[in-house]
C-alpha positions as semicolon CSV with decimal commas, in nm:
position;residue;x (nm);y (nm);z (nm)
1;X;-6,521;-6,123;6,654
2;X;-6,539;-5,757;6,798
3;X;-6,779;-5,494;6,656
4;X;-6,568;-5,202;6,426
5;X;-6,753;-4,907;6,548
6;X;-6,602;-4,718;6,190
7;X;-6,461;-4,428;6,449
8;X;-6,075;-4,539;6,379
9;X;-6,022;-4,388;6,057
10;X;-6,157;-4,054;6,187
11;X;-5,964;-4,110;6,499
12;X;-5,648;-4,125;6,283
13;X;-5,745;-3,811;6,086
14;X;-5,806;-3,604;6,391
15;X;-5,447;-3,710;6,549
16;X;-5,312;-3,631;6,174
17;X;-5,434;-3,278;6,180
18;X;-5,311;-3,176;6,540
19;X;-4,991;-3,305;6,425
20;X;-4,969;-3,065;6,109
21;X;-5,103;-2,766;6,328
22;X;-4,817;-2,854;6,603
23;X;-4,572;-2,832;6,259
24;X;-4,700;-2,567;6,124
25;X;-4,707;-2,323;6,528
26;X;-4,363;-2,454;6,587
27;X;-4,202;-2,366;6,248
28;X;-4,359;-2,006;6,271
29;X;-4,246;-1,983;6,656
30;X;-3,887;-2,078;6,475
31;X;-3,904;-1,818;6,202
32;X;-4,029;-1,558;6,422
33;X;-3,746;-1,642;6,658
34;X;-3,487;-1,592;6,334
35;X;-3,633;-1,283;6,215
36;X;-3,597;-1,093;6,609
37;X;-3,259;-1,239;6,613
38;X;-3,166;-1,100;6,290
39;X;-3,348;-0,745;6,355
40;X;-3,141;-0,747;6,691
41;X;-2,793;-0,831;6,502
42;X;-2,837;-0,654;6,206
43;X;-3,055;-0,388;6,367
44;X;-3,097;-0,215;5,982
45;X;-3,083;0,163;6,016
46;X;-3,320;0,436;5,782
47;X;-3,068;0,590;5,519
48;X;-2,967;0,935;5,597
49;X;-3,054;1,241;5,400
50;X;-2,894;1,566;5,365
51;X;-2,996;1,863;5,161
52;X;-2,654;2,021;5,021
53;X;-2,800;2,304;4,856
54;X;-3,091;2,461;4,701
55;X;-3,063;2,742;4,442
56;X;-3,367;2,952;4,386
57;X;-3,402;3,026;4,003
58;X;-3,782;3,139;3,998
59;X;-4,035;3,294;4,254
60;X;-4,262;3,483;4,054
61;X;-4,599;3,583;4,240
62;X;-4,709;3,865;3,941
63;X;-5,019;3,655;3,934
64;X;-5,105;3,675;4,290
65;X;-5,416;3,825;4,223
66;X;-5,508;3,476;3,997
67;X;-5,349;3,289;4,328
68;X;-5,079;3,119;4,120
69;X;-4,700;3,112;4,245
70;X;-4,434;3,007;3,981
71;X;-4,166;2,845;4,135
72;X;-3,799;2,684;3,983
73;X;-3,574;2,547;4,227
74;X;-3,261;2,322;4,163
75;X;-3,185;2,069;4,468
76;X;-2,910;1,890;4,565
77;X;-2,976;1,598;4,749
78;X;-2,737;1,296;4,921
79;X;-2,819;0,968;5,033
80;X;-2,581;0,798;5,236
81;X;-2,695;0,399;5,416
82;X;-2,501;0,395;5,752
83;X;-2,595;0,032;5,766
84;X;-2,304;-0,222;5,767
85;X;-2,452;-0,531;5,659
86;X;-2,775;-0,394;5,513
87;X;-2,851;-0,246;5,144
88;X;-3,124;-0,037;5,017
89;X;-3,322;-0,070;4,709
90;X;-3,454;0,270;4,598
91;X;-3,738;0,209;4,376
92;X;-3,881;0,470;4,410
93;X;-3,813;0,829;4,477
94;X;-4,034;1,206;4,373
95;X;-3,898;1,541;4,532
96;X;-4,079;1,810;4,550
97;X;-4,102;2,117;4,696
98;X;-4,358;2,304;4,934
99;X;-4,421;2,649;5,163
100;X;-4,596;2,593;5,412
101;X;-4,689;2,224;5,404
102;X;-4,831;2,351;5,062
103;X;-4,651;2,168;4,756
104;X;-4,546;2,468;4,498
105;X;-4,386;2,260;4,225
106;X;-4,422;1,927;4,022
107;X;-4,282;1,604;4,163
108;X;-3,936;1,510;3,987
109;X;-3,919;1,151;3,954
110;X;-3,536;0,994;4,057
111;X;-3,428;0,707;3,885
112;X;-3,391;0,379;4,075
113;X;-3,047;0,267;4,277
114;X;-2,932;0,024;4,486
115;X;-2,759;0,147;4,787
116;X;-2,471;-0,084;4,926
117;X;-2,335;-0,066;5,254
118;X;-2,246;0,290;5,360
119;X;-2,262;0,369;4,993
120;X;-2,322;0,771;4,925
121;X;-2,584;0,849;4,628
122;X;-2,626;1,247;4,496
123;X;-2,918;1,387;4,305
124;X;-2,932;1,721;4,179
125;X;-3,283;1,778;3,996
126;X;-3,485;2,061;3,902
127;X;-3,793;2,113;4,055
128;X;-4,021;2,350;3,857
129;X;-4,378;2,497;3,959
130;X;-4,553;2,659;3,662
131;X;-4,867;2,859;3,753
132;X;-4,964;2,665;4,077
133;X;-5,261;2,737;4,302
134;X;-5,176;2,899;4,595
135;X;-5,398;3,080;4,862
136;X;-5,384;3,464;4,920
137;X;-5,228;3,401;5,257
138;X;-4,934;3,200;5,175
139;X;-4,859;3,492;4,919
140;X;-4,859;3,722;5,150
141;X;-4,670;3,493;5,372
142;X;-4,386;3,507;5,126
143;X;-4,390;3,889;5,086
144;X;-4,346;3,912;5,434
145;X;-4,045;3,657;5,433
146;X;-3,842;3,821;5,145
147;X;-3,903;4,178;5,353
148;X;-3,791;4,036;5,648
149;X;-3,440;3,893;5,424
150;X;-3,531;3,485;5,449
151;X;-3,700;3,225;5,290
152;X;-3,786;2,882;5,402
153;X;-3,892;2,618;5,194
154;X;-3,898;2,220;5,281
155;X;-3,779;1,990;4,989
156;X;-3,990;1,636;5,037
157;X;-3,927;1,302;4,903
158;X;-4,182;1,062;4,890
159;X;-4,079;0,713;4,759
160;X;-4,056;0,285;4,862
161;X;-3,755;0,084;4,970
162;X;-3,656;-0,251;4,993
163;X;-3,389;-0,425;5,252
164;X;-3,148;-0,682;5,160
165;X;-2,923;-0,871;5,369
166;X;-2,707;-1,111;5,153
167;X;-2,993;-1,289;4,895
168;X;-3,301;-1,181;5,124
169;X;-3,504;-0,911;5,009
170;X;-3,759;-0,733;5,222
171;X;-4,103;-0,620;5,084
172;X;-4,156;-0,230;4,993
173;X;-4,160;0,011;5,286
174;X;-4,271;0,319;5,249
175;X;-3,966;0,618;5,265
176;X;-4,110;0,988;5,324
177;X;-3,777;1,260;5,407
178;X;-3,842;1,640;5,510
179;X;-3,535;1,891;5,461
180;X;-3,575;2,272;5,537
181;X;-3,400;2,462;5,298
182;X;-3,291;2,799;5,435
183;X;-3,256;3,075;5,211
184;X;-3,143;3,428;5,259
185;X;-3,079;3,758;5,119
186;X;-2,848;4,097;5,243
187;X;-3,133;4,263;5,232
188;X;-3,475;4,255;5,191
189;X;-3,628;4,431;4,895
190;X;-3,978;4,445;4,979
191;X;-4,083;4,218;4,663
192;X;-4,067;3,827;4,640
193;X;-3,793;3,730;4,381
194;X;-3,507;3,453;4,296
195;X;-3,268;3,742;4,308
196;X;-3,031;3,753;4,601
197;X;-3,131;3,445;4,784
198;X;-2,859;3,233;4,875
199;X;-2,850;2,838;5,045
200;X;-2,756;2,898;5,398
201;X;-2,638;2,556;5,506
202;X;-2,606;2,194;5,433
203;X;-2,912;2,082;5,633
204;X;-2,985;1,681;5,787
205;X;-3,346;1,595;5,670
206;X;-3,586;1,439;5,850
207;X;-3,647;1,061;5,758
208;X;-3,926;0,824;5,796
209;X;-3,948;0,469;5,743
């Protein structure tokens, strides 16, 4: 009789193992493969924002010299998903509003929606800024805008999506829209104020995905 040298069973275990990792490359080659061809049909586009109007209640800067700016703007928002075969969970969505890049009032919290296909969603929420920090040069930034008849602010959402196509649903992605809100006035009266400004035009924001 032969000698067993005892190297068979490992032999077998080895051949077992590069047979599980050859599974395992070729299945993820396969879903990797599904996903592109999916992205390239599907090809989901970011929703589209719009900022329909913004009407300035408050601008009060009689604290200047304490560097607060009280602020009370009311926003109206749309939503509209372009995509044909893609929805969009919104679970979560804040607006706010800044000068500047500097945020001047409290984040308004949206509740969440599902967004079917090319499905139109409108928010209107009021965004209000009690007593906020704000340096000496952004108020005299402002005063210079209200003399000169126009005011620019940018209304920002920050807030996470989901995809779904049919019963798949994507992981969060992080959603982050910009929308200048031009404001304007006959005339400048040489003092910052809610009086007299007016929402210029509906205005496409900026979205990021």
């Amino acid at each position: 009789m032969g000698k067993d040298c005892g190297k068979h069973g490992d032999d077998d275990f080895r051949d077992g193992c590069k047979r599980l990792l050859t599974v395992l490359v070729v299945l993820a080659v396969l879903v990797g493969v599904i996903a592109l061809i999916l992205y390239l049909v599907l090809r989901p586009t970011h929703p589209r924002f719009y900022l329909q109007d913004a009407s300035l209640r408050q601008l009060d800067l009689s604290n200047s010299s304490g560097g607060l700016l009280s602020t009370t703007v009311q926003v109206t928002l749309a939503s509209r998903n372009p995509n044909d075969r893609v929805g969009v969970y919104y679970d979560r969505l804040d607006v706010y509003a800044s000068y500047k890049y500097q945020q001047i009032t409290v984040a308004a919290s949206l509740p969440p929606v599902y967004q079917g296909h090319g499905d139109v969603d409108v928010w209107s929420p009021v965004l209000v800024g009690p007593n906020v920090p704000f340096a000496p040069y952004l108020a005299d930034a402002i005063s210079q805008d209200c003399q000169a008849g126009y005011l620019i602010l940018q209304v920002k959402v920050d807030g996470r999506v989901r995809w779904k196509v049919g019963s798949w649903i994507s992981g969060h992605y992080h959603l982050f829209v910009t929308c200048p809100a031009f404001l304007v006035t006959a005339g400048g009266n040489g003092a910052p104020g809610a009086a007299g400004f007016r929402f210029q035009t509906t205005t496409y924001c900026h979205v990021e995905v």
